[in-house]
N, CA, C and O atoms as a printed pandas DataFrame, in Angstrom:
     atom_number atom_name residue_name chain_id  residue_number  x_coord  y_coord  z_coord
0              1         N          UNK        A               1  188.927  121.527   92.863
1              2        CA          UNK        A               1  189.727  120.730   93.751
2              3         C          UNK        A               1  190.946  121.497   94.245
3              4         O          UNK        A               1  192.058  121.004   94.433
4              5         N          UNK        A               2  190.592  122.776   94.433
5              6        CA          UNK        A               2  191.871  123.614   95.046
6              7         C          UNK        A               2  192.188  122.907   96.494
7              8         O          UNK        A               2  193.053  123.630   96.989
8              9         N          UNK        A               3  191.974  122.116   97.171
9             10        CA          UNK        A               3  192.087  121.769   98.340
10            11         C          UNK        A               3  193.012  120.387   98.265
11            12         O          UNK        A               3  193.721  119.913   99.152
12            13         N          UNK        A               4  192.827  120.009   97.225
13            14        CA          UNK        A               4  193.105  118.614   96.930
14            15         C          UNK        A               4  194.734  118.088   97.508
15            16         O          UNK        A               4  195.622  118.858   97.144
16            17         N          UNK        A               5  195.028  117.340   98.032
17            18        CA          UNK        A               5  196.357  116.958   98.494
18            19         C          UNK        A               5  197.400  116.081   97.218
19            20         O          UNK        A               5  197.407  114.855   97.107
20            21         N          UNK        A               6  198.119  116.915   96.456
21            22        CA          UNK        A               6  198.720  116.628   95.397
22            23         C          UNK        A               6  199.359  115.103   95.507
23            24         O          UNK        A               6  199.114  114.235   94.668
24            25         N          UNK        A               7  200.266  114.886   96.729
25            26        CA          UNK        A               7  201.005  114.081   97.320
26            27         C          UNK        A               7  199.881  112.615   97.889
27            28         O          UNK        A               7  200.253  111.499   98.251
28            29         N          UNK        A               8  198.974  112.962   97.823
29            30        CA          UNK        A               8  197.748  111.663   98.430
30            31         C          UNK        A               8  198.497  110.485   97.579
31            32         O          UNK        A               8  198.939  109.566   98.270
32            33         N          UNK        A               9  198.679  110.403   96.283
33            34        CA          UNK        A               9  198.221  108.960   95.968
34            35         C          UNK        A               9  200.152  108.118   96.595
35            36         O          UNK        A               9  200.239  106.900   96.751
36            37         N          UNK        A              10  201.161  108.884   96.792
37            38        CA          UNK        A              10  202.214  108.849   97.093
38            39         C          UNK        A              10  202.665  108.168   98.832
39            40         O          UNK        A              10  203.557  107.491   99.344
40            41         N          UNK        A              11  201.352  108.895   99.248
41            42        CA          UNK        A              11  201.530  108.823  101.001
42            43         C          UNK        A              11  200.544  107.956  101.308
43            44         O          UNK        A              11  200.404  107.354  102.373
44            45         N          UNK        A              12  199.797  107.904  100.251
45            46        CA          UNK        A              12  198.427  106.388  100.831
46            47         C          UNK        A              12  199.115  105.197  100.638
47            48         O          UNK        A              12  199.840  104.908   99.687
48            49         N          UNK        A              13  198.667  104.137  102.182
49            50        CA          UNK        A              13  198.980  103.136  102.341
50            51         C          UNK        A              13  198.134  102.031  102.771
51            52         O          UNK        A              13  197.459  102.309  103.762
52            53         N          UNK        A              14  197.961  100.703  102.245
53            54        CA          UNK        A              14  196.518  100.116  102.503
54            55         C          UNK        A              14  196.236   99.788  103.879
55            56         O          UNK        A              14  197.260   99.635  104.545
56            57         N          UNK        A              15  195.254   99.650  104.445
57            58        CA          UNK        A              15  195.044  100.011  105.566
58            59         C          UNK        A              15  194.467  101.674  106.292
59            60         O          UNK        A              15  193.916  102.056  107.324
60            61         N          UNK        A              16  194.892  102.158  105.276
61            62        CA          UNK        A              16  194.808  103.909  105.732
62            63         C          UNK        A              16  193.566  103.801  106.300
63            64         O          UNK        A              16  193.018  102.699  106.278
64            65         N          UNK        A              17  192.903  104.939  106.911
65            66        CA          UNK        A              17  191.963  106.014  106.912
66            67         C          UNK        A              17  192.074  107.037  106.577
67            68         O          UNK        A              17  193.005  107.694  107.043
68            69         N          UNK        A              18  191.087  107.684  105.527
69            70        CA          UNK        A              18  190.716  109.135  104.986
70            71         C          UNK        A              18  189.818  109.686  106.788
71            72         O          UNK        A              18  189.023  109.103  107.525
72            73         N          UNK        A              19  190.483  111.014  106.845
73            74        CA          UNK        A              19  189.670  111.448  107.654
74            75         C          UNK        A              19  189.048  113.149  106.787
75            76         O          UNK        A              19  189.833  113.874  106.176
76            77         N          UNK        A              20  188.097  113.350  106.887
77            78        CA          UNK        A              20  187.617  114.802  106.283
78            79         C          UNK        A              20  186.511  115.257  106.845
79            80         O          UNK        A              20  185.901  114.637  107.716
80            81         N          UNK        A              21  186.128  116.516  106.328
81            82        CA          UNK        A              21  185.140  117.395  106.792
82            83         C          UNK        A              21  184.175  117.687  106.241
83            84         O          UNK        A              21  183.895  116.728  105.522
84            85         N          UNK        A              22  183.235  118.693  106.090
85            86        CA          UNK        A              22  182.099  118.334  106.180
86            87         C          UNK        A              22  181.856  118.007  104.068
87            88         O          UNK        A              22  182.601  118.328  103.142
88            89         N          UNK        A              23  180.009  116.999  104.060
89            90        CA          UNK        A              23  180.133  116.792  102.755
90            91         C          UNK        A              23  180.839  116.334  101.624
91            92         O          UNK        A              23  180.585  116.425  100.423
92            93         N          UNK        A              24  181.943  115.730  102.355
93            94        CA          UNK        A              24  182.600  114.355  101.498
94            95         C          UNK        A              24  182.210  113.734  100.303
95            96         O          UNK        A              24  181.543  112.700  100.338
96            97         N          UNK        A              25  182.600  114.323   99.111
97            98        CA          UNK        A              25  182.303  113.206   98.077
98            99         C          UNK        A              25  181.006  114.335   97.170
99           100         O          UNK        A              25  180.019  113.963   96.535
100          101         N          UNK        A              26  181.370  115.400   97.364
101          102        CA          UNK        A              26  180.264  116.183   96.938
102          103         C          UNK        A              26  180.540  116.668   95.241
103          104         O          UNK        A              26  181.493  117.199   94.671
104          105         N          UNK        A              27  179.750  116.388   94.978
105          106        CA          UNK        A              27  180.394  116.514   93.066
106          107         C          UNK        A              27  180.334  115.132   92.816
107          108         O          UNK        A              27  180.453  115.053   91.593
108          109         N          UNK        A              28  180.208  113.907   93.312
109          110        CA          UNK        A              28  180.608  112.641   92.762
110          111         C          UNK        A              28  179.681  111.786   92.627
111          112         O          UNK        A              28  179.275  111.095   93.562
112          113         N          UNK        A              29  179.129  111.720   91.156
113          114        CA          UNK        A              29  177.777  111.111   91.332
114          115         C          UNK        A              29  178.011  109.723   90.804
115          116         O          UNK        A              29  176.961  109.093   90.672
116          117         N          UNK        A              30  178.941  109.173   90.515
117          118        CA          UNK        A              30  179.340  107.693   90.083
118          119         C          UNK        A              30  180.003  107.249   91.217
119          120         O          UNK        A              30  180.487  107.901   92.142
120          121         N          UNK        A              31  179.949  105.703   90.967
121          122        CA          UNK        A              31  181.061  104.945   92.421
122          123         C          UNK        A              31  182.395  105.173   91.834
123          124         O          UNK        A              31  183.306  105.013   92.645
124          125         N          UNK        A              32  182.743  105.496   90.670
125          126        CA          UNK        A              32  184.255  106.373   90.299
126          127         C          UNK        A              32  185.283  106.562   91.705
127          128         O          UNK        A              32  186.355  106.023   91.980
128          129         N          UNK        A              33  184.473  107.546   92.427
129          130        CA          UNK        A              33  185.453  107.666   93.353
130          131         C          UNK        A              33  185.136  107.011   94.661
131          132         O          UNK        A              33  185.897  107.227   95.604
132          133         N          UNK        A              34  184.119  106.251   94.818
133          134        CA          UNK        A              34  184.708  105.428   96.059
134          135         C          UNK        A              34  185.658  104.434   96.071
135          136         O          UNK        A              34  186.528  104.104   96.877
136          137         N          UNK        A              35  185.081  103.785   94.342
137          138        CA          UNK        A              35  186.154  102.858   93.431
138          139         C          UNK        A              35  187.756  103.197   93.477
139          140         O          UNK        A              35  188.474  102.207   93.616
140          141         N          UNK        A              36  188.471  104.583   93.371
141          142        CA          UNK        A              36  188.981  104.880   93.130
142          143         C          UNK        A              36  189.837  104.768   94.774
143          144         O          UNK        A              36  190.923  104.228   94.985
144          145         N          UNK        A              37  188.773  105.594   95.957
145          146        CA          UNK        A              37  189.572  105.440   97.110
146          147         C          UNK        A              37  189.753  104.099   98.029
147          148         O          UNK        A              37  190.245  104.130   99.157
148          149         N          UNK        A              38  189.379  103.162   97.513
149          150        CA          UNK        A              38  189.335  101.531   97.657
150          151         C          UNK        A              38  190.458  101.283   97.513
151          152         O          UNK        A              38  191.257  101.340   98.448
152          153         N          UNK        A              39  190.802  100.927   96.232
153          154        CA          UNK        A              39  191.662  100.515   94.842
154          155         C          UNK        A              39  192.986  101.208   95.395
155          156         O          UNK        A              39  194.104  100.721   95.228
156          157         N          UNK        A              40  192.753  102.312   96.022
157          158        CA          UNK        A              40  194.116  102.865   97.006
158          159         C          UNK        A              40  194.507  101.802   97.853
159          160         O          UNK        A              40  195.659  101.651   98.260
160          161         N          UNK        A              41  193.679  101.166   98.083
161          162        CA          UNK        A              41  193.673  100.880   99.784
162          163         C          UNK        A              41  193.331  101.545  100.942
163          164         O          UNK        A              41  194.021  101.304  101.932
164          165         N          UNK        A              42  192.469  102.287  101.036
165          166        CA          UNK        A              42  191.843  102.694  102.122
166          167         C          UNK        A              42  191.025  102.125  102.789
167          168         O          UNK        A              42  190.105  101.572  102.185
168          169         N          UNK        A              43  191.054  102.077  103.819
169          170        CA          UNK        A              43  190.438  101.107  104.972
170          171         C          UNK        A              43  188.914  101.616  105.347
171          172         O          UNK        A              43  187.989  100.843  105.594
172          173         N          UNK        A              44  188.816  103.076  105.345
173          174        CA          UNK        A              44  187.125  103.710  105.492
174          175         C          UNK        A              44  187.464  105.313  105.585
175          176         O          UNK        A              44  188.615  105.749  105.597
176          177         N          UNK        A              45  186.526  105.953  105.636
177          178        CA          UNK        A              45  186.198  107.315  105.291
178          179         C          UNK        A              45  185.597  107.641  106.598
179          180         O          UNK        A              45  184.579  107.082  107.006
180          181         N          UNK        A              46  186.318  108.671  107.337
181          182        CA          UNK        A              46  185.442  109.337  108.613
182          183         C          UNK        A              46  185.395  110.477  108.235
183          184         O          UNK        A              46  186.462  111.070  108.078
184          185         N          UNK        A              47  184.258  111.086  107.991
185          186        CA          UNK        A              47  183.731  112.248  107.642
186          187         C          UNK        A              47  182.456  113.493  108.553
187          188         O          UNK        A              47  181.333  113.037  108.765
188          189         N          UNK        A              48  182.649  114.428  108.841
189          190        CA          UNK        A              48  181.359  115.050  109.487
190          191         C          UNK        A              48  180.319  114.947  108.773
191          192         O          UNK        A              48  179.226  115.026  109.334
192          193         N          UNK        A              49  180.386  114.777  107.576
193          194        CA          UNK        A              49  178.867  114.205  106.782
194          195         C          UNK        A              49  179.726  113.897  105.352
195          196         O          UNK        A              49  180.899  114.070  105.021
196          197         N          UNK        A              50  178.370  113.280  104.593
197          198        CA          UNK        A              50  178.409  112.991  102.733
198          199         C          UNK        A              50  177.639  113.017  102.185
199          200         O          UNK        A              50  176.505  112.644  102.488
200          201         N          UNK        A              51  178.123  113.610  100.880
201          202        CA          UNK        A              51  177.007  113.849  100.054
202          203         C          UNK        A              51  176.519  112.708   99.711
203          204         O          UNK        A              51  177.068  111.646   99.416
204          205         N          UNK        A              52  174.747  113.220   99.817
205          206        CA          UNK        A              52  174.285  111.142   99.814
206          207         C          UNK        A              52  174.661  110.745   98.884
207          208         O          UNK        A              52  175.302  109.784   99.307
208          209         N          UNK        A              53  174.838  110.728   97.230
209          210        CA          UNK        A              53  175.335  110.068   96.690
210          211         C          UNK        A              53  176.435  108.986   96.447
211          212         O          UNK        A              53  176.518  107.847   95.988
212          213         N          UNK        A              54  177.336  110.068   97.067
213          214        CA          UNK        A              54  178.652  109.145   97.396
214          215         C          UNK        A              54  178.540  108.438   98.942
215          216         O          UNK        A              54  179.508  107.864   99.439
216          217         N          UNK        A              55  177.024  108.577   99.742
217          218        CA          UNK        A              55  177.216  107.864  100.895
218          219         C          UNK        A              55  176.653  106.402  100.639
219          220         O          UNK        A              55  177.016  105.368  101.201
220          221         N          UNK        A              56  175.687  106.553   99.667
221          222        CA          UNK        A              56  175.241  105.350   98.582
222          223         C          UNK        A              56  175.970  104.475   97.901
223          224         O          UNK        A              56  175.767  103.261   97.902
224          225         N          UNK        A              57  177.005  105.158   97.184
225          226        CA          UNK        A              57  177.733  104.484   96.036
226          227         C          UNK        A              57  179.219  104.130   97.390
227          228         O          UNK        A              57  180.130  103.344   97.129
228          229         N          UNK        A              58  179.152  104.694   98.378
229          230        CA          UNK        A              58  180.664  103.625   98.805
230          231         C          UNK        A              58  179.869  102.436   99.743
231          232         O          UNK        A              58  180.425  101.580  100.431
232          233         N          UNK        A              59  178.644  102.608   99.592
233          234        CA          UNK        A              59  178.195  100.785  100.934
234          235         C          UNK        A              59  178.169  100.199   99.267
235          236         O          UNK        A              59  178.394   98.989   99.253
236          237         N          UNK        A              60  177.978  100.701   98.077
237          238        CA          UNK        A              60  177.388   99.925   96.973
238          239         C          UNK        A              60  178.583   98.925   96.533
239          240         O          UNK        A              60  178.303   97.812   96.087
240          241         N          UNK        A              61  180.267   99.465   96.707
241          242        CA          UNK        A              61  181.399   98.991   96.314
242          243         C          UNK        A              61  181.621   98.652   97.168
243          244         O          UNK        A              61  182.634   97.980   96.973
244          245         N          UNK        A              62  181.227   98.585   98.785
245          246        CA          UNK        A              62  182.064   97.958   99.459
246          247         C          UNK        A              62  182.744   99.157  100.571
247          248         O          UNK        A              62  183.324   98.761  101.582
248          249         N          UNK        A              63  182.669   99.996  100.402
249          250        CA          UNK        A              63  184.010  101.250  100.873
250          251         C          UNK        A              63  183.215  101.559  102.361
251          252         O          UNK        A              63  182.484  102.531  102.169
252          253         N          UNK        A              64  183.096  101.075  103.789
253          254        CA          UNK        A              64  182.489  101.740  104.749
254          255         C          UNK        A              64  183.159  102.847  104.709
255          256         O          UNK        A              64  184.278  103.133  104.281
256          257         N          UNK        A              65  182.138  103.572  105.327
257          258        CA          UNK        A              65  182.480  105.034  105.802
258          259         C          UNK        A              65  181.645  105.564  107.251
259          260         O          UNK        A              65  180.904  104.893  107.970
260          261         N          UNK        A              66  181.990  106.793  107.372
261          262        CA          UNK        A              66  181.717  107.093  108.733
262          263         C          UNK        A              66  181.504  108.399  109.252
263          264         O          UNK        A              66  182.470  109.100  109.554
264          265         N          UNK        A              67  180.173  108.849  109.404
265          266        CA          UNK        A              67  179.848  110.293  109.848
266          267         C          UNK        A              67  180.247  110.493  111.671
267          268         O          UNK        A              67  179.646  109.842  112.526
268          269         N          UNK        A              68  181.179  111.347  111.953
269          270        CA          UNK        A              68  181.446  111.824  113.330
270          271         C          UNK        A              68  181.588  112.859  112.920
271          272         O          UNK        A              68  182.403  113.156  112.046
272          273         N          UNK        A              69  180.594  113.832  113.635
273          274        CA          UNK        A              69  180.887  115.269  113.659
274          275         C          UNK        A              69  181.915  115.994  114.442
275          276         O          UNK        A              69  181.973  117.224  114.443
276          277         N          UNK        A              70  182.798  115.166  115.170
277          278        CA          UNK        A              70  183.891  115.545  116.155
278          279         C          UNK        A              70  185.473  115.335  115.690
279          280         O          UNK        A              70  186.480  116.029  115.831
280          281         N          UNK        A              71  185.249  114.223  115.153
281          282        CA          UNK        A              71  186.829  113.709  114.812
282          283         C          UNK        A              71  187.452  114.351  114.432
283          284         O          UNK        A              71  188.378  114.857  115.067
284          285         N          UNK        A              72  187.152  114.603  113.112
285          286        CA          UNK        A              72  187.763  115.245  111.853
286          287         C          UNK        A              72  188.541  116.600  112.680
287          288         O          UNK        A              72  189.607  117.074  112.286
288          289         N          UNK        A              73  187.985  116.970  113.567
289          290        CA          UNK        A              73  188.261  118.291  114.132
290          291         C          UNK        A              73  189.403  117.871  114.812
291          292         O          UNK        A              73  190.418  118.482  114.478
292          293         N          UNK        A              74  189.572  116.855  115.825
293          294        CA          UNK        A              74  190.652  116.418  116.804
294          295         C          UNK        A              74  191.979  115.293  116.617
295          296         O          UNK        A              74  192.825  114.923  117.431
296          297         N          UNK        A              75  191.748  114.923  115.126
297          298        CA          UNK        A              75  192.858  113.683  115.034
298          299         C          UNK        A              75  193.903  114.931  113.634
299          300         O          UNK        A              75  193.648  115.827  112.830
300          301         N          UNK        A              76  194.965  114.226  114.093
301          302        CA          UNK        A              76  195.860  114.358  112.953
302          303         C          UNK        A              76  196.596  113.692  112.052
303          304         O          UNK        A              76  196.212  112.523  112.027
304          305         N          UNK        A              77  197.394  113.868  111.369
305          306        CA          UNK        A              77  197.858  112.956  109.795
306          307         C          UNK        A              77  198.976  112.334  111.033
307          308         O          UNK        A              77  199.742  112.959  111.767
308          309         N          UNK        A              78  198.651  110.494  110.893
309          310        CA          UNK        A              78  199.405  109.620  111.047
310          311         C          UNK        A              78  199.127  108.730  112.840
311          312         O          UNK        A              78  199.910  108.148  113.591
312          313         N          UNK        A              79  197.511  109.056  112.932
313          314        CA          UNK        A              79  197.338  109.068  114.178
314          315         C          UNK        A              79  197.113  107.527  114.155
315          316         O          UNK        A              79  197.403  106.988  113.086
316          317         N          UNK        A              80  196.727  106.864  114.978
317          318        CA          UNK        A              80  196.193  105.276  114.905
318          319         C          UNK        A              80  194.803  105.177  114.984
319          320         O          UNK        A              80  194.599  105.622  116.114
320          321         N          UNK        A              81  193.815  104.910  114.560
321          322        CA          UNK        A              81  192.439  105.058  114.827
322          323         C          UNK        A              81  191.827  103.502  114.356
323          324         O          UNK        A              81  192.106  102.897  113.321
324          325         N          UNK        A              82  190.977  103.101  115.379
325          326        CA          UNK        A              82  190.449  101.997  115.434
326          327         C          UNK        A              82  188.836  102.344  115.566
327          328         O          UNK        A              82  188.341  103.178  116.324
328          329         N          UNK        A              83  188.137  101.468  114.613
329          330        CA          UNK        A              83  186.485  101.701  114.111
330          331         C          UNK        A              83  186.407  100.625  114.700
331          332         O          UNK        A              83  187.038   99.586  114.502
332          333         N          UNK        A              84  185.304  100.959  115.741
333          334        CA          UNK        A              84  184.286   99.115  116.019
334          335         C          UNK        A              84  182.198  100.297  115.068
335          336         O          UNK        A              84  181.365  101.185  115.247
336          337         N          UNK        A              85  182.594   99.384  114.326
337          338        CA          UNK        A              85  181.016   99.483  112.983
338          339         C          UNK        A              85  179.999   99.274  113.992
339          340         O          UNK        A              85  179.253  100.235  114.184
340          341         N          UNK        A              86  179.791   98.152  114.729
341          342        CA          UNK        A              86  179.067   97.797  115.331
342          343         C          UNK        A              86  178.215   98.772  116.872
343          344         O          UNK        A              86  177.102   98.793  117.397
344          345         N          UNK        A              87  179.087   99.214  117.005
345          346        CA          UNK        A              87  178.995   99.958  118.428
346          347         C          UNK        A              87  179.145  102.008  117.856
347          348         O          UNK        A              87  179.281  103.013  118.554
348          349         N          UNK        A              88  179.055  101.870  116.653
349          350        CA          UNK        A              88  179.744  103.268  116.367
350          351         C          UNK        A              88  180.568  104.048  117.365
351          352         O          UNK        A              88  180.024  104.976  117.963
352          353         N          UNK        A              89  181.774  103.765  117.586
353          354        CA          UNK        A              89  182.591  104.423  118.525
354          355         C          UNK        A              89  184.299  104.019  117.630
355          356         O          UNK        A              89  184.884  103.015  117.224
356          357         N          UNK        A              90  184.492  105.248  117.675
357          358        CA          UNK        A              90  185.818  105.332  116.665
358          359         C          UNK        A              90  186.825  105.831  117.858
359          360         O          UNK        A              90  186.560  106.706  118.682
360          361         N          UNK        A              91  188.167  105.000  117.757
361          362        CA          UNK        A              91  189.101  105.318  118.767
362          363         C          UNK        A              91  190.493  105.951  117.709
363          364         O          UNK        A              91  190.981  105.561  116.648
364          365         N          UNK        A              92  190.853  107.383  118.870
365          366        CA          UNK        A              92  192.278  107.600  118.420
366          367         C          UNK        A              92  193.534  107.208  119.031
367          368         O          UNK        A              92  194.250  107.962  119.690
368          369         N          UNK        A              93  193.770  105.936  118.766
369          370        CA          UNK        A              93  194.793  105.056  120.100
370          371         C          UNK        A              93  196.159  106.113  120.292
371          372         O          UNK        A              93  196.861  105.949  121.290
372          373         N          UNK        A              94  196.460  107.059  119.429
373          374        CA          UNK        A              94  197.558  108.300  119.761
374          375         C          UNK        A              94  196.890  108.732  120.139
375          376         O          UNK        A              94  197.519  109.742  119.822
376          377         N          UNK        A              95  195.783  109.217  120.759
377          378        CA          UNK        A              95  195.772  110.107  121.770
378          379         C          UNK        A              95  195.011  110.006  122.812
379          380         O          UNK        A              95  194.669  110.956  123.516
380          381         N          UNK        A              96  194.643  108.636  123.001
381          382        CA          UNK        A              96  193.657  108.093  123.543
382          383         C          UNK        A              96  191.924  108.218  123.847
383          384         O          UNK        A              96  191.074  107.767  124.615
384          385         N          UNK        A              97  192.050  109.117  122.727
385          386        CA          UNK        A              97  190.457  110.178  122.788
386          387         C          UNK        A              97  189.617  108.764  122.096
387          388         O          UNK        A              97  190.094  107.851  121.421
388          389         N          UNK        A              98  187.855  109.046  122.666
389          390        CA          UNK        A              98  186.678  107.955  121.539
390          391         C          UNK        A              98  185.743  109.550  121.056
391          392         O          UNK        A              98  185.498  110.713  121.378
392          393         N          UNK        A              99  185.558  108.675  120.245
393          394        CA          UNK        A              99  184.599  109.705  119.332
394          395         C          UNK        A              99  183.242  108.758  118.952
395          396         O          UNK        A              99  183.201  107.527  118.942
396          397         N          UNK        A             100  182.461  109.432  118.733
397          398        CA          UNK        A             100  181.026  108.752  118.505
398          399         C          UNK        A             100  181.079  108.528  116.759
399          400         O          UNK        A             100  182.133  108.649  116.135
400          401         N          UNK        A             101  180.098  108.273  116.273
401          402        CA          UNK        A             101  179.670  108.126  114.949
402          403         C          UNK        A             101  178.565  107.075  114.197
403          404         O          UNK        A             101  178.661  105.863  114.391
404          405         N          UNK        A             102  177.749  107.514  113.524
405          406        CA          UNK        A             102  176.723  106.527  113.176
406          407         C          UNK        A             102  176.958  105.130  113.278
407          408         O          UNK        A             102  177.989  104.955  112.629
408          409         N          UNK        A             103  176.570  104.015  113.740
409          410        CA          UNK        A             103  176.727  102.488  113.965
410          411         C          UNK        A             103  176.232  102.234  112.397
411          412         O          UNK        A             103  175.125  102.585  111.988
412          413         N          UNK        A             104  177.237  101.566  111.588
413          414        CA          UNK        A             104  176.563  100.829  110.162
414          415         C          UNK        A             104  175.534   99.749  110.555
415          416         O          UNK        A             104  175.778   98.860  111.371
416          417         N          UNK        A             105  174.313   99.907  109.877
417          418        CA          UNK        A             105  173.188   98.990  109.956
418          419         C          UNK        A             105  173.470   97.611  109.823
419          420         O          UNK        A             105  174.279   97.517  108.900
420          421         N          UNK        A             106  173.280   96.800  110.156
421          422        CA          UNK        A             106  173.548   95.358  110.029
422          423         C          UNK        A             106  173.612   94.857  108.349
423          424         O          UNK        A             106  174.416   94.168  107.721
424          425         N          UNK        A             107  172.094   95.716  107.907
425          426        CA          UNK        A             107  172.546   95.349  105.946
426          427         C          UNK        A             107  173.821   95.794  105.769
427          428         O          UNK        A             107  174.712   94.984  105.513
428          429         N          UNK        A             108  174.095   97.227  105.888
429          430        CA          UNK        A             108  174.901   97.751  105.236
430          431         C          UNK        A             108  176.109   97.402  105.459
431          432         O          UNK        A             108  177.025   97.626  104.667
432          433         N          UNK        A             109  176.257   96.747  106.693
433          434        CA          UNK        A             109  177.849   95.764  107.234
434          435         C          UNK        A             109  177.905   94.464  106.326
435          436         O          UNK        A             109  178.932   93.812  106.140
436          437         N          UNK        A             110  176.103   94.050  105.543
437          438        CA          UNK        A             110  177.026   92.697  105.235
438          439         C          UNK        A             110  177.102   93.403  103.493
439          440         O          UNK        A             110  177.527   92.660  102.607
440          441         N          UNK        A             111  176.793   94.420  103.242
441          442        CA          UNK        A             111  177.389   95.016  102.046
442          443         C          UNK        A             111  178.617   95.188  101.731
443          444         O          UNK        A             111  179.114   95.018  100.618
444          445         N          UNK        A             112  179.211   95.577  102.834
445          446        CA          UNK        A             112  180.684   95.473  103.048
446          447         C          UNK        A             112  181.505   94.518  103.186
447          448         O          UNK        A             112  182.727   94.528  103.043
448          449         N          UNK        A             113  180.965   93.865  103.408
449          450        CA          UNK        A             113  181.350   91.875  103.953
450          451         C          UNK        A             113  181.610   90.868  102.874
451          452         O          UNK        A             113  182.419   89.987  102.582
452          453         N          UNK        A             114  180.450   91.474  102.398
453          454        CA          UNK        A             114  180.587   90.956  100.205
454          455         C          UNK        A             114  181.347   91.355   99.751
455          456         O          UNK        A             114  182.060   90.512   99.207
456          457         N          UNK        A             115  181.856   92.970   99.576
457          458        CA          UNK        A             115  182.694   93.595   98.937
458          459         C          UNK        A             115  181.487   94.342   98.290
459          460         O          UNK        A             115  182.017   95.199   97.583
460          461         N          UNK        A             116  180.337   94.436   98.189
461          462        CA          UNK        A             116  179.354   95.456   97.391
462          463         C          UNK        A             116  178.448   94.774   97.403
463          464         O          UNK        A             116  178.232   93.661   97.883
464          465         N          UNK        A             117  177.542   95.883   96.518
465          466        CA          UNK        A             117  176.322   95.492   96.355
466          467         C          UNK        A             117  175.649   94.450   95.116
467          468         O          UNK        A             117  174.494   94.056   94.960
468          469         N          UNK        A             118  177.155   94.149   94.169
469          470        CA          UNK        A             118  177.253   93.152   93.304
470          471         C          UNK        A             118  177.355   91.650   93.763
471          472         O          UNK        A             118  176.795   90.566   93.600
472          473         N          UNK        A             119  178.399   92.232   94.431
473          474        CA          UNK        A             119  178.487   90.583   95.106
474          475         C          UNK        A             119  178.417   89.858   96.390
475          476         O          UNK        A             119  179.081   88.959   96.905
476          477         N          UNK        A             120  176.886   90.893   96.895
477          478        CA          UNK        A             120  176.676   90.374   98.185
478          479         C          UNK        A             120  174.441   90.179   97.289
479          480         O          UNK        A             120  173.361   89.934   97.827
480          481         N          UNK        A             121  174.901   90.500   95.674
481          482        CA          UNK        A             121  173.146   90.156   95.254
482          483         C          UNK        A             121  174.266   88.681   94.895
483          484         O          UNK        A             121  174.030   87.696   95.596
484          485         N          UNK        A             122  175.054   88.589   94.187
485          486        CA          UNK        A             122  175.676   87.470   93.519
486          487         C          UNK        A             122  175.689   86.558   94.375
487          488         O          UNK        A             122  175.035   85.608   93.943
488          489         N          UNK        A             123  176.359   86.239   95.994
489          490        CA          UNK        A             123  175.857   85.376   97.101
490          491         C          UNK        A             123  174.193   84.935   97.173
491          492         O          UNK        A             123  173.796   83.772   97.116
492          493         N          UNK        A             124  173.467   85.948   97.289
493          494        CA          UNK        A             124  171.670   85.668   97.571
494          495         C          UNK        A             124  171.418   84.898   96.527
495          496         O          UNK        A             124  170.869   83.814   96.728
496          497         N          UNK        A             125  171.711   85.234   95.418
497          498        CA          UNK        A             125  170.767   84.952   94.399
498          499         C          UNK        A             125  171.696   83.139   94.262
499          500         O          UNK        A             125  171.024   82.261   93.722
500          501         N          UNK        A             126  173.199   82.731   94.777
501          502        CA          UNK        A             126  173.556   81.633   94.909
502          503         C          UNK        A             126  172.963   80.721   96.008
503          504         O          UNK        A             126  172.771   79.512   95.878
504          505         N          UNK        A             127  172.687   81.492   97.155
505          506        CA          UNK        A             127  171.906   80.909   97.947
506          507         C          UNK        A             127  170.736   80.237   98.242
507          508         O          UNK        A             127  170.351   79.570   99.203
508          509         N          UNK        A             128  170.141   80.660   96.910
509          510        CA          UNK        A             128  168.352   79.746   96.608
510          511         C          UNK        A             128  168.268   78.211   96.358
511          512         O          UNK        A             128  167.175   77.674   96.177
């Protein structure tokens, strides 16, 4: 973790966005750390890709996230960025730029909607 931003847990604020580069979450084979970047308060993860594991384990807790192979390259620390999930199109309202990015599948939005994959089986299985 030589890269690691010492100052993160100091400067995160709920609502945030993590923005990063490529393979996000690589080494992390428990929801540990999507758990972990939640529990911050982070609002979602825009990433040029993730390691599937951790692209698994953050729809599993709840944590959307977000592959754009462009962003990460063009926004900077403290920009305004607005996600529509639906339409995959991520806006940087400082600078007025859109960026593309995978549209979350309709399951995987109401995974998020539950808060996970615990308690969006805990709804179904109330629903019978």
């Amino acid at each position: 973790m030589e890269d690691a931003d010492r100052d993160f847990p100091g400067k995160v604020r709920p609502g945030d966005i993590i923005v990063a580069g490529k393979n996000f979450g690589c080494g992390s084979s428990r929801e540990h750390a999507p758990i972990a970047i939640k529990g911050a308060g982070v609002q979602a993860v825009v990433a040029k890709s993730f390691a599937r594991i951790f692209y698994r384990n953050a729809f599993n807790i709840g944590l959307p996230i977000f592959e754009s192979p462009d962003l990460p390259d063009e926004v900077e620390e403290g920009d305004e960025i607005e996600i529509d999930a639906d339409g995959g199109v991520i806006k940087d309202a400082s600078r007025g730029a859109e960026f593309r990015a995978e549209p979350i599948p309709p399951f995987m939005q109401g995974l998020i909607a539950a808060g996970g994959l615990v308690e969006w089986t805990k709804k179904k299985l109330a629903s019978r």
